[in-house]
C-alpha angles and dihedrals in degrees: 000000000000096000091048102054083047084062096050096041086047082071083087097071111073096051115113106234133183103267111153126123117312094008113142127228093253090056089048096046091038090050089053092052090051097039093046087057089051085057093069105198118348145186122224128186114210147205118199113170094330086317111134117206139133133215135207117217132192121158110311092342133091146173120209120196117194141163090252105023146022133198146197129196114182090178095271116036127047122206114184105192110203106201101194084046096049084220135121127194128214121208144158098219123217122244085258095052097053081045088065098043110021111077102206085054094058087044104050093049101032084122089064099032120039130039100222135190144174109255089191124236143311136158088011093291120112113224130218122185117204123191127194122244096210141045109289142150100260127063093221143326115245107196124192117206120199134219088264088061093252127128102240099175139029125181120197107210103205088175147313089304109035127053122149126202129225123179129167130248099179148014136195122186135201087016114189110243150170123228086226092061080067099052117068118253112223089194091059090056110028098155101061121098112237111222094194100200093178 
């Protein structure tokens, strides 16, 4: 489920945020949250440790494409397909949970959630850390901010010895899209076992 949290959490990347010079963390960070609800629904491709995938967002609910899952969130019900598996769970995830993999979630409650600071700049990027509050599966969030204003890496830090990076090679905004394209159809996929965990 690592790898899918990564995906979701990738959803940060593409939002414009206030990075220019003396800006704190909290501006940059509050600027994202109010500039992620202007974009209305979006499509991201994404690049998480040479995986390719891209994921659908409107309001609280997302759809991730990936070469081996998919999944669906209608904002209530989540269905992981695992596609070498031939499964699909079925669960009604927690507030937490959709904390650790919904990225509108992470964004609308960083004050509460995350210690932040500005890490300064390299490579002409501005760096944000970001460390979870409570207890989570990650260790901390480093996100770079380019000269446009857009996040164009994030690496998730799990411990010492385990980080993934995720950066972003493309971004559509106010995507037309259907609310079944965020619920999972069981005629499309008639063959996989559902393993309903609610």
């Amino acid at each position: 489920m690592n790898r899918l949290n990564l995906l979701l959490l990738a959803a940060l990347l593409p939002l414009a945020v206030f990075a220019q010079g003396g800006a704190t963390s909290s501006q940059v960070l509050a600027y994202v949250e109010k500039t992620i609800t202007s974009y209305g629904a979006f499509t991201v491709e994404l690049d998480i440790d040479g995986m390719k995938s891209e994921l659908t967002v409107n309001a609280d609910r997302f759809y991730l494409s990936s070469a081996d899952a998919n999944v669906w969130y209608d904002g209530s019900t989540l269905w992981t397909y695992i596609k070498d598996a031939g499964e699909v769970n079925v669960s009604t995830p927690t507030a937490d949970e959709l904390g650790n993999i919904n990225p509108y979630a992470i964004l609308r409650h960083w004050q509460d959630n995350f210690r932040h600071k500005l890490r300064g700049t390299a490579a002409g990027y501005t760096i944000v850390e970001l460390t979870p509050l409570h207890p989570s599966d990650y260790e901390s969030l480093t996100i770079y901010v380019d000269g446009g204003h857009n996040i164009r890496k994030l690496t998730v830090v799990f411990d010492e010895a385990n980080l993934s990076d995720i950066t972003i090679s493309g971004l559509k905004r106010s995507v037309k899209v259907d609310n079944s394209m965020f619920a999972f159809d069981r005629t499309k996929h008639p063959n996989v076992d559902i393993i309903d965990l609610r």
